[in-house]
C-alpha positions in Angstrom: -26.7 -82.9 81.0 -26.8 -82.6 84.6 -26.1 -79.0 85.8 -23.6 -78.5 89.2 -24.9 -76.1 91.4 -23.0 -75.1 95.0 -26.0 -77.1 97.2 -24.1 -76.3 100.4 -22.3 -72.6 100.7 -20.6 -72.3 103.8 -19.4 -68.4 105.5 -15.8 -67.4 104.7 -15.5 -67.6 109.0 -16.7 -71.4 108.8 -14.4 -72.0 106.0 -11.6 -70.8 107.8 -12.8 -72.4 110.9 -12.6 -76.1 108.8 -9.0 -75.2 107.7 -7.3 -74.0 110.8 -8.8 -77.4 112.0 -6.3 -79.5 110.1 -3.5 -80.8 112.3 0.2 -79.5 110.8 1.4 -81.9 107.9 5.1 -81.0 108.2 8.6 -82.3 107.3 11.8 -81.5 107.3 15.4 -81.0 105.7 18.9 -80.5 106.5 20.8 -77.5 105.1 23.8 -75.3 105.3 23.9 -72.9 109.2 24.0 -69.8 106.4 21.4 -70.8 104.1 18.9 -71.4 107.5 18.2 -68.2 108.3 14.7 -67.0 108.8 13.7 -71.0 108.9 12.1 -72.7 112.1 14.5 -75.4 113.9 13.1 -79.0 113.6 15.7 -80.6 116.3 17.6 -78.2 119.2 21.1 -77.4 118.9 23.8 -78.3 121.3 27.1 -77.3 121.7 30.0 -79.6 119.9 32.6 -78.7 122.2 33.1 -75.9 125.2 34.0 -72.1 123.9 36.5 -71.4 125.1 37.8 -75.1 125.7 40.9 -73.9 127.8 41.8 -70.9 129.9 42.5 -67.8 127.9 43.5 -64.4 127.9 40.5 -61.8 127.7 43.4 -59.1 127.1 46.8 -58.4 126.1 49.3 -58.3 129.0 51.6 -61.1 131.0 49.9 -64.1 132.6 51.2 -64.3 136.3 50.3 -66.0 139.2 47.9 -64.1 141.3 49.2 -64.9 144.4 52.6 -62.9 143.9 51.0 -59.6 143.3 49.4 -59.4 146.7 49.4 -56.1 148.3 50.9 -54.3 145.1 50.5 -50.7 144.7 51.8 -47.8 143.6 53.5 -47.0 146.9 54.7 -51.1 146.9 55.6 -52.1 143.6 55.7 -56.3 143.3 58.8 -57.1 141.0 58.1 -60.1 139.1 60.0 -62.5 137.4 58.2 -65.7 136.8 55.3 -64.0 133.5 54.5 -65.3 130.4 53.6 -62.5 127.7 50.3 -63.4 125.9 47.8 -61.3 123.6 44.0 -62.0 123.6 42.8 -65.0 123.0 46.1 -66.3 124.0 46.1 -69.9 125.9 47.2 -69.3 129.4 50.1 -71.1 130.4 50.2 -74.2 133.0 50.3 -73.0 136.4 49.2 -69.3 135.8 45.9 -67.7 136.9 45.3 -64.5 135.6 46.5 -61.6 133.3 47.9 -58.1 134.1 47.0 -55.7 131.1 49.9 -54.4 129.3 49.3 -50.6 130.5 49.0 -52.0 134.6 53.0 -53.4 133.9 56.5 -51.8 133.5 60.0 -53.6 132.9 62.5 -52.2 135.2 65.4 -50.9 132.9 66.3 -53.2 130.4 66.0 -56.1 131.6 63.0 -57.8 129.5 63.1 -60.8 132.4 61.3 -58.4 135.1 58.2 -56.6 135.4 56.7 -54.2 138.0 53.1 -54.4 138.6 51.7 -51.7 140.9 48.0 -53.1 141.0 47.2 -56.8 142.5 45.3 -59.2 140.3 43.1 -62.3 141.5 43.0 -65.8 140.4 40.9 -65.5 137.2 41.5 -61.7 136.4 41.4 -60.9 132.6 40.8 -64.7 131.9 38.5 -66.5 130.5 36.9 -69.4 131.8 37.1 -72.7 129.9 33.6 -73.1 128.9 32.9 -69.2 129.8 30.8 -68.4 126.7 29.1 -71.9 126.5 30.2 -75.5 127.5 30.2 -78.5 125.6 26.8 -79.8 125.5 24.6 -76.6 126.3 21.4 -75.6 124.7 22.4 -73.2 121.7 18.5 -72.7 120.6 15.7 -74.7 120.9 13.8 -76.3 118.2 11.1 -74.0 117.1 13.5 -71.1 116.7 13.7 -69.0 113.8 17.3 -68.9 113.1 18.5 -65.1 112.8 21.4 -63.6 110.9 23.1 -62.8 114.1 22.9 -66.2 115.2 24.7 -68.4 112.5 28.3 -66.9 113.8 27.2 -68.6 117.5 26.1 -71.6 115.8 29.2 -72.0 113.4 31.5 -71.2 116.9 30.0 -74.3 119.0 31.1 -76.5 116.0 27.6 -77.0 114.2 27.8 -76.3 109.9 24.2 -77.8 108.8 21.1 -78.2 111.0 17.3 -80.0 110.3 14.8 -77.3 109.9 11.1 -77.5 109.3 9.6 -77.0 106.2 6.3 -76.9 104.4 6.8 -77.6 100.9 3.1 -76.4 98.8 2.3 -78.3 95.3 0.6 -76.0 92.8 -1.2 -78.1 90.0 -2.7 -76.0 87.3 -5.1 -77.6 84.8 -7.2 -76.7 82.1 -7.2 -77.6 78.4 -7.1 -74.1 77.4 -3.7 -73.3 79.4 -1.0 -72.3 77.5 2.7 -71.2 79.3 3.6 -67.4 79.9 5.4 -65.9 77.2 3.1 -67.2 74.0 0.6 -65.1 72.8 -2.8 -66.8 73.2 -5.1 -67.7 70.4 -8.5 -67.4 71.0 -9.9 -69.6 73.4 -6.4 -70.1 75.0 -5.7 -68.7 78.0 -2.1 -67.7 79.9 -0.9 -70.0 82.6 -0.7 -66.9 85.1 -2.3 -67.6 88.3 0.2 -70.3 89.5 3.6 -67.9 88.8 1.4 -65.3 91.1 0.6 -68.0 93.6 4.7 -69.4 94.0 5.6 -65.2 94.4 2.7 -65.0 97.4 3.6 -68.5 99.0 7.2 -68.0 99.0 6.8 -65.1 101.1 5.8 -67.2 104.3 9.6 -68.6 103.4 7.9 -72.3 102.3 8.8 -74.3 99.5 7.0 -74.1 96.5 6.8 -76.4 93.5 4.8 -75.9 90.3 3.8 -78.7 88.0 2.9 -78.9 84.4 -1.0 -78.2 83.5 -3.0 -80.9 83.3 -5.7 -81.1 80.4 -9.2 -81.5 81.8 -9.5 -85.1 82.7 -10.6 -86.7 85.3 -8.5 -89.6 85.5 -5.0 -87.4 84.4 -5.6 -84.8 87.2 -5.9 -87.9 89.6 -2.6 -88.8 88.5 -1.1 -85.7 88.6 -2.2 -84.6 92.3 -1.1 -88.3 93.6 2.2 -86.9 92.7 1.6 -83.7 94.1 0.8 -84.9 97.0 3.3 -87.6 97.4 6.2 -84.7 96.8 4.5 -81.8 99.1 2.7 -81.2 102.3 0.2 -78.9 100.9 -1.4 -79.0 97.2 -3.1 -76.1 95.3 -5.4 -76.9 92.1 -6.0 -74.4 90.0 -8.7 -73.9 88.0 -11.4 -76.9 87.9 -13.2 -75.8 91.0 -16.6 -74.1 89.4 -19.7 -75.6 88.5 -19.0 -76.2 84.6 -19.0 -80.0 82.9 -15.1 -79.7 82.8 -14.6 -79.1 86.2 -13.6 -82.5 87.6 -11.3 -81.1 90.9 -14.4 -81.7 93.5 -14.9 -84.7 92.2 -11.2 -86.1 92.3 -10.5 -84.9 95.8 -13.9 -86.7 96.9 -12.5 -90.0 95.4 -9.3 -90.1 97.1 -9.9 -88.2 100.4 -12.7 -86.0 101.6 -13.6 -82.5 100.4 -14.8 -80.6 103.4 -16.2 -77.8 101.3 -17.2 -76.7 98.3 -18.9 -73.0 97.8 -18.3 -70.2 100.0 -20.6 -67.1 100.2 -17.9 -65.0 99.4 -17.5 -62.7 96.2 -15.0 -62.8 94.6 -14.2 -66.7 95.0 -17.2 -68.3 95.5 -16.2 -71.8 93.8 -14.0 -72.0 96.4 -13.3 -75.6 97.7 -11.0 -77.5 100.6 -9.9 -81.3 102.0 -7.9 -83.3 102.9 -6.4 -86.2 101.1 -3.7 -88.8 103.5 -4.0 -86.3 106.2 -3.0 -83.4 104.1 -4.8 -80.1 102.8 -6.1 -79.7 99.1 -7.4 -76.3 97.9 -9.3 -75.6 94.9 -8.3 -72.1 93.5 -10.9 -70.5 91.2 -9.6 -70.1 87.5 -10.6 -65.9 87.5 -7.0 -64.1 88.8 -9.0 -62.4 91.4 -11.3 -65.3 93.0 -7.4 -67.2 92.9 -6.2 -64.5 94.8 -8.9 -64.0 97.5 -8.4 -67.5 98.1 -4.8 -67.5 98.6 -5.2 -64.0 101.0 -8.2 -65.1 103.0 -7.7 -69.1 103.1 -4.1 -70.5 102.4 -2.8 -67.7 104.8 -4.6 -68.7 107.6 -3.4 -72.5 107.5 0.3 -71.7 106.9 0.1 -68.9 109.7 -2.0 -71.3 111.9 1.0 -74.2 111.2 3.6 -71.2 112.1 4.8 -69.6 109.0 4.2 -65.9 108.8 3.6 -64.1 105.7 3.5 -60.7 105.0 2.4 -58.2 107.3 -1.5 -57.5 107.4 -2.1 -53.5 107.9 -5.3 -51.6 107.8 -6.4 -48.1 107.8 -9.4 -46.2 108.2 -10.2 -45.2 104.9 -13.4 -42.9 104.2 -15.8 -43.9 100.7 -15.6 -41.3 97.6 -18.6 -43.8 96.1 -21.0 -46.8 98.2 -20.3 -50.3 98.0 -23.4 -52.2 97.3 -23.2 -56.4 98.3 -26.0 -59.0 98.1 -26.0 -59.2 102.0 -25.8 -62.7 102.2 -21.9 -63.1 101.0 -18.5 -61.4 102.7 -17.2 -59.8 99.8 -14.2 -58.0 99.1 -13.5 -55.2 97.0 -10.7 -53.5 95.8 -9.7 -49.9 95.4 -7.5 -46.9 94.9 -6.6 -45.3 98.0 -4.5 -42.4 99.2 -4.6 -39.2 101.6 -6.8 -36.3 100.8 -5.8 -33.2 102.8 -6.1 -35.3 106.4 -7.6 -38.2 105.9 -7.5 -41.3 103.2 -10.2 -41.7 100.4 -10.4 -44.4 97.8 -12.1 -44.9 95.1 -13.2 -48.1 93.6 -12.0 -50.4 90.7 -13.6 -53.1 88.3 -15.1 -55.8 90.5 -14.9 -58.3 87.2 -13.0 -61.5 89.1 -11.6 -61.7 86.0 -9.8 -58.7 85.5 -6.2 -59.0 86.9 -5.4 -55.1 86.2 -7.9 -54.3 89.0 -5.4 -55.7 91.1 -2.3 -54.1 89.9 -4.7 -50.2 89.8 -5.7 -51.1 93.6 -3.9 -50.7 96.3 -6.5 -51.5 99.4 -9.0 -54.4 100.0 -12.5 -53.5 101.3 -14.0 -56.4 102.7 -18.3 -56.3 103.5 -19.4 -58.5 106.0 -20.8 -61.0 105.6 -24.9 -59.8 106.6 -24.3 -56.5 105.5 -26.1 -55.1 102.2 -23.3 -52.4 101.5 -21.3 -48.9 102.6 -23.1 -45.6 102.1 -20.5 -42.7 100.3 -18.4 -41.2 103.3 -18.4 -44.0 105.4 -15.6 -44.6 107.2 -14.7 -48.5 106.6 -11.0 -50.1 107.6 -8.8 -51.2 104.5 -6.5 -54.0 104.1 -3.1 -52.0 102.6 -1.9 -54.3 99.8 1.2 -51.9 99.4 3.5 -49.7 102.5 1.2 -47.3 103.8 3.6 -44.9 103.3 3.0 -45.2 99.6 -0.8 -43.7 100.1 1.0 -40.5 100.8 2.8 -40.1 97.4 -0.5 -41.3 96.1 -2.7 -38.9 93.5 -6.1 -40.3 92.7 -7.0 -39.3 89.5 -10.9 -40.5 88.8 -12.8 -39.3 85.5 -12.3 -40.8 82.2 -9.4 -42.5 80.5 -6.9 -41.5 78.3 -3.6 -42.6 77.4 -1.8 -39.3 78.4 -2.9 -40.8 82.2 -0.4 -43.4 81.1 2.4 -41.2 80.2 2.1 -38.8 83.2 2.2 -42.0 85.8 5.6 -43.2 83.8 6.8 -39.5 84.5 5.4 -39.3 87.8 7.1 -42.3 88.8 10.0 -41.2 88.2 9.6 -38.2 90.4 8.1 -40.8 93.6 4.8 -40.4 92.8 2.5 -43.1 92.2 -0.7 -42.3 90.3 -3.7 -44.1 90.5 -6.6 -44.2 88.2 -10.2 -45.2 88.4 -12.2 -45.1 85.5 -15.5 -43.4 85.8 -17.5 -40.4 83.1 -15.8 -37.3 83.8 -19.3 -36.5 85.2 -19.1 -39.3 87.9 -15.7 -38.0 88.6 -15.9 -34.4 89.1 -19.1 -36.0 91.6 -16.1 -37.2 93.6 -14.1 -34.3 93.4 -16.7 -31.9 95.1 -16.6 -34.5 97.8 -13.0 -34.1 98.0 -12.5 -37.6 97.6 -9.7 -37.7 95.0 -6.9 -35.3 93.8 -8.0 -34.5 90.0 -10.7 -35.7 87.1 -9.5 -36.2 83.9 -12.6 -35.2 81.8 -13.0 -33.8 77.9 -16.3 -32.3 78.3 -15.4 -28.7 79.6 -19.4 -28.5 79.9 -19.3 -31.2 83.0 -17.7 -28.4 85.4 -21.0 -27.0 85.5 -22.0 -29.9 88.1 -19.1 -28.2 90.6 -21.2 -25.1 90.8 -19.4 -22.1 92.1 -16.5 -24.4 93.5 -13.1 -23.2 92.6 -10.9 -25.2 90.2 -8.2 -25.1 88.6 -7.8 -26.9 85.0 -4.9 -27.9 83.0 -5.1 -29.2 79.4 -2.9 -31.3 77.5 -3.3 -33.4 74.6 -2.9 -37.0 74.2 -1.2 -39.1 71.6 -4.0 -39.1 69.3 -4.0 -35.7 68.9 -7.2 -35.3 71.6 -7.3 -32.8 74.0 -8.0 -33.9 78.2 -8.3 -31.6 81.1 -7.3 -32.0 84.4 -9.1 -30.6 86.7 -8.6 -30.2 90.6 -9.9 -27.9 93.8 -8.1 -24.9 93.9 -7.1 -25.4 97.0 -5.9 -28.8 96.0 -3.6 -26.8 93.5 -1.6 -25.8 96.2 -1.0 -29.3 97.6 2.7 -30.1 97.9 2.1 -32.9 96.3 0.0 -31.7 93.4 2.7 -28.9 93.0 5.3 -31.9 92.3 2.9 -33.0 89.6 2.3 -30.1 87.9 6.2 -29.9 87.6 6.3 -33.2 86.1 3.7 -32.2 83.5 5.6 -29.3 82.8 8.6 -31.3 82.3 10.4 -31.2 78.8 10.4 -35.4 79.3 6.8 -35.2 79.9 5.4 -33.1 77.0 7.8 -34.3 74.5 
């Protein structure tokens, strides 16, 4: 048997280089003014028909002819007899040229055929122009234009109800013989169809289309099949799963037979089966099967084409973040770590999760991506390092990082918590480990069981609180005593003392 290896790793920087070299494959689509909003304009509007179309009046009074109130005043009244009364929005009558407001005009007695005006008016006073606000055959928007909410009333006015926008539409084609759908338990062996329902929430938040397909079993000459559809119904395709070195990964091998596969192997961790090319002139990724390679991929690769064609995703944030614990790397990779992060007194701390690829709740504990260069061999403990936020960063200050060891009263108190705005965050470490990061004030609490472990804190003040968990166990949570009298850790301590929380 002839073992795949990944001969000729490229840099994530000279992956990203390759794919933000791929000219734009995009199409387009007609659609409802309303239902365009927040998509690009494929073709520039013009205007139907001029707004307004006629003369009308911009207010309520009596359209008059201009002329006849020369030299009016309030010491030389002008009686006129020859008005027509309009409201706004009114057409103005044949040979009238402007409007005197209601409040500038009195009738003389009761006779409702006369009206004093004490104020002259010119031609064109309190009128508007035909073709004022735009005229028949003017530039609305140009195509390119992100429509707006505010500007589907303007285009609906100027006599437009559906216009040709651009769209990227992106095929996702998972495969694997083990696949089975979300919402059946797996056997052993199987595995849950998940990373294509995370990929379609991701994509659809650069506003593109998305389409998933069935899985595919792994073979060769059904995959083909299946992407030659993919492709001939999308712009973009996205294969999941396939892309590592084993002797059921054929998705290297198909792209290469119907297009050219530009790379595959990045040094990157996690991720590293990475692959990309292009098939009839459009872009084909190969997404790692582990949840957190998949991801990676989609974050650090698929964004940059769809931004780089003019879609915008969500917003990329970092913060300066300082290390409870080092990150060690191999050096020779870019690799990017997730962690727990929140404030600490006056700065932000975090403290690391699993780095399995494999383990999806790594992503859901996290809330900040670390990323080593690529050439660097790792962070030393209080480094200061920026963070990609993967939630508001206002979250990170209702944040309490608990480290230490698990139980499942953790789980209970971040339920309750919760429901008060805070977000807890856990990272699993010995309560030894934890109350390490504690005396380095880089988390709130330590959940530990060993009361013997404060000994490692020396004459540092804490404060402890003990409660038991569903098993009957008994957990401490331990924090700074200064710490105690955090606003936030006050709020927490209420929730624990809760009648919800320690029923």
């Amino acid at each position: 048997m002839v073992m795949k290896r990944y001969l000729h790793q490229i840099t994530a920087d000279e992956a990203v280089t390759i794919i933000t070299s791929v000219p734009p494959h995009v199409s387009s689509r007609r659609m409802r003014v309303v239902d365009a909003v927040g998509h690009r304009l494929a073709e520039s509007l013009y205007a139907q028909y001029s707004v307004p179309e006629v003369p009308v009046s911009a207010m309520d009074g009596f359209a008059v002819r201009s002329a006849e109130t020369i030299g009016a005043g309030d010491q030389a009244p002008v009686l006129l007899r020859e008005f027509v009364r309009v409201n706004t929005g009114n057409v103005i009558p044949k040979g009238f040229d402007a409007v005197v407001r209601v409040e500038d005009a009195w009738f003389d007695g009761d006779d409702p055929d006369e009206i004093t005006v004490r104020k002259s008016v010119n031609p064109g006073t309190n009128v508007r122009a035909a073709g004022e606000d735009i005229k028949e055959g003017q530039l609305i928007l140009p195509a390119g234009t992100v429509i707006r909410p505010f500007d589907v009333g303007a285009v609906a006015s100027y006599g437009i109800t559906h216009v040709s926008v651009f769209r990227i539409s992106v095929g996702i084609l998972p495969t694997g013989t083990e696949l089975i759908l979300p919402g059946n338990r797996p056997l052993p062996g199987q595995v849950v169809e998940s990373n294509t329902p995370m990929a379609e929430a991701y994509l659809r938040e650069f506003g593109v289309d998305v389409v998933r397909y069935p899985p595919v079993v792994d073979n060769p000459v059904l995959i083909r099949g299946a992407l030659e559809r993919v492709l001939a119904e999308n712009d973009v395709a996205i294969v999941s799963a396939g892309s590592s070195a084993g002797t059921k990964d054929f998705t290297a091998s198909v792209i290469t037979e119907m297009g050219e596969l530009l790379f595959h192997g990045v040094a990157m961790k996690p991720a590293k089966p990475a692959m990309f090319g292009v098939i009839a002139g459009k872009p084909v990724f190969g997404l790692p099967g582990y949840p957190l390679s998949a991801q990676t991929v989609l974050r650090v690769f698929v964004r940059e084409l769809l931004e780089g064609w003019g879609w915008t995703g969500p917003v990329e944030e970092f913060v300066q973040v300082e290390l409870g614990d080092s990150i060690s790397s191999e050096g020779g990779i870019d690799e990017f770590s997730l962690h727990a992060a929140a404030r600490v007194n006056d700065r932000y701390v975090v403290i690391p999760q699993s780095r399995g690829a494999s383990v999806q709740m790594t992503g859901v504990r996290s809330n900040v991506v670390i990323r080593v260069p690529y050439g660097v061999e790792g962070f030393e403990a209080g480094d200061e390092v920026p963070a990609l936020l993967t939630v508001p960063r206002e979250e990170l200050d209702r944040t309490v990082l608990i480290a230490g060891v698990y139980d499942p009263v953790l789980d209970v108190l971040a339920e309750a918590a919760m429901k008060a705005g805070i977000r807890v965050r856990c990272g699993n470490f010995s309560g030894l480990s934890g109350l390490l990061l504690l005396l380095k004030n880089c988390c709130h609490a330590v959940c530990i069981r060993d009361e013997a472990d404060l000994a490692v804190l020396g004459d540092t003040g804490v404060f402890v609180r003990s409660f038991g968990g569903p098993d009957g166990s008994a957990v401490r949570l331990v924090c700074r005593t200064e710490m105690a009298e955090d606003p936030l850790m006050q709020k927490l301590f209420a929730v624990m003392d809760s009648a919800v929380f320690r029923s």
